[in-house]
C-alpha positions in Angstrom: -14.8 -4.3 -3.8 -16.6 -1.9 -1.4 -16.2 1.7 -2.4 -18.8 2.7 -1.0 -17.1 3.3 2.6 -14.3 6.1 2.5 -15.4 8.1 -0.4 -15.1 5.9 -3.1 -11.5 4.3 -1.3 -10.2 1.4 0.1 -6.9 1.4 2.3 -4.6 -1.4 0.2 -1.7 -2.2 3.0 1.7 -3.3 0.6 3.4 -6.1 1.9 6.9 -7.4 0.8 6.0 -11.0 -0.4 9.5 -12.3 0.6 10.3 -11.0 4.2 6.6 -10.1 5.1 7.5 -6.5 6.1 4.8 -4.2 5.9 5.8 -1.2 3.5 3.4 1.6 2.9 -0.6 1.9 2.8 -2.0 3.7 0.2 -5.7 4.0 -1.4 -7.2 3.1 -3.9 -10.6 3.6 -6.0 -11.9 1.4 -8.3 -9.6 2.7 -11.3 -6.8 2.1 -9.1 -7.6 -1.3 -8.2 -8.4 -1.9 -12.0 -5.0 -0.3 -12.8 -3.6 -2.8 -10.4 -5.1 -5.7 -11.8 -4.8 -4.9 -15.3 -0.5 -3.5 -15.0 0.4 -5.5 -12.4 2.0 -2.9 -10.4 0.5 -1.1 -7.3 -1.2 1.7 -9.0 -3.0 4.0 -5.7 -5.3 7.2 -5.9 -3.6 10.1 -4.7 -6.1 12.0 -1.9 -3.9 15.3 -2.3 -4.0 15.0 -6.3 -6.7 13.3 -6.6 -5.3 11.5 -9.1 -4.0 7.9 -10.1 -0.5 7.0 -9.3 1.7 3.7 -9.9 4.1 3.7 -6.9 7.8 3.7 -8.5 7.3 5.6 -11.9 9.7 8.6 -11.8 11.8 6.0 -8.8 11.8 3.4 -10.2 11.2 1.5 -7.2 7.9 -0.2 -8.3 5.8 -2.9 -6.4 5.3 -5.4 -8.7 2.0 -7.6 -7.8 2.5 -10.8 -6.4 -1.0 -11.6 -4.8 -3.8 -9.2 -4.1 -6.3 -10.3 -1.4 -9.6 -8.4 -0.1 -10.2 -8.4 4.0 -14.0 -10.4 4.7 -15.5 -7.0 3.9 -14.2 -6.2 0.4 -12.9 -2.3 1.6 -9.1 -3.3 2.5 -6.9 -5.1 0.1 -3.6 -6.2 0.9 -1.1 -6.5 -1.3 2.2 -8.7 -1.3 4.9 -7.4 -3.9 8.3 -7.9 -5.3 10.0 -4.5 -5.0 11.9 -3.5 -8.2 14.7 -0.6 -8.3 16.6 0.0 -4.7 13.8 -1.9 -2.9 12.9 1.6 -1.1 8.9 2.0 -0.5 9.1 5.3 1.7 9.7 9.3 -0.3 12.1 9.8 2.8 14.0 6.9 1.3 13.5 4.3 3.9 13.0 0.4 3.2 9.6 0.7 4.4 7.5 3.8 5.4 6.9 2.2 8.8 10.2 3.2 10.5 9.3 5.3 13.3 8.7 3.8 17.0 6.2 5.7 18.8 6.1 5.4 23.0 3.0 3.4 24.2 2.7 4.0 28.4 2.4 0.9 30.6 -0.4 0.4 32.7 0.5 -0.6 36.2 0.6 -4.0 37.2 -2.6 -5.0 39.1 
């Protein structure tokens, strides 16, 4: 993996392996991607902490690693998961954290 882009991060997009939903994005450095591998559950780096966290701890709505893949640069990862607990990914206790619609204007037909 590139860390060498963001500060030692690399967004990881979670993805729920059975309906293909995007759920959250997260980072994570290279202890977090090790955490990931070694645990197999989505461990991320928290930017406001700065400080590990595995997603679902005090929840108990963890993603459990399915498949990890790396984009053609090595600095995103995405990961597919099987969500454990209530199946909630978002703190506002949404499904996913990707929930809100924002407005996009049209341009005028030509």
């Amino acid at each position: 993996m590139d860390f060498s882009k963001l500060n030692g991060l690399v967004p990881a997009v979670v993805q729920d392996d059975n309906t293909g939903d995007v759920l959250m994005v997260g980072f994570m450095n290279d202890a977090a991607f090790a955490h990931t591998l070694e645990s197999g559950y989505v461990t991320f780096f928290s930017r406001s902490r700065q400080t590990l966290w595995i997603k679902g701890v005090s929840s108990g709505n963890r993603f459990a690693v399915v498949s990890l893949m790396t984009d053609c640069d090595e600095d995103t990862v995405l990961v597919r998961v099987r969500c454990e607990g209530a199946g909630v990914a978002c703190h506002t206790g949404a499904r996913s954290c990707f929930f809100r619609t924002a407005t996009v204007a049209q341009k005028a037909a030509r």
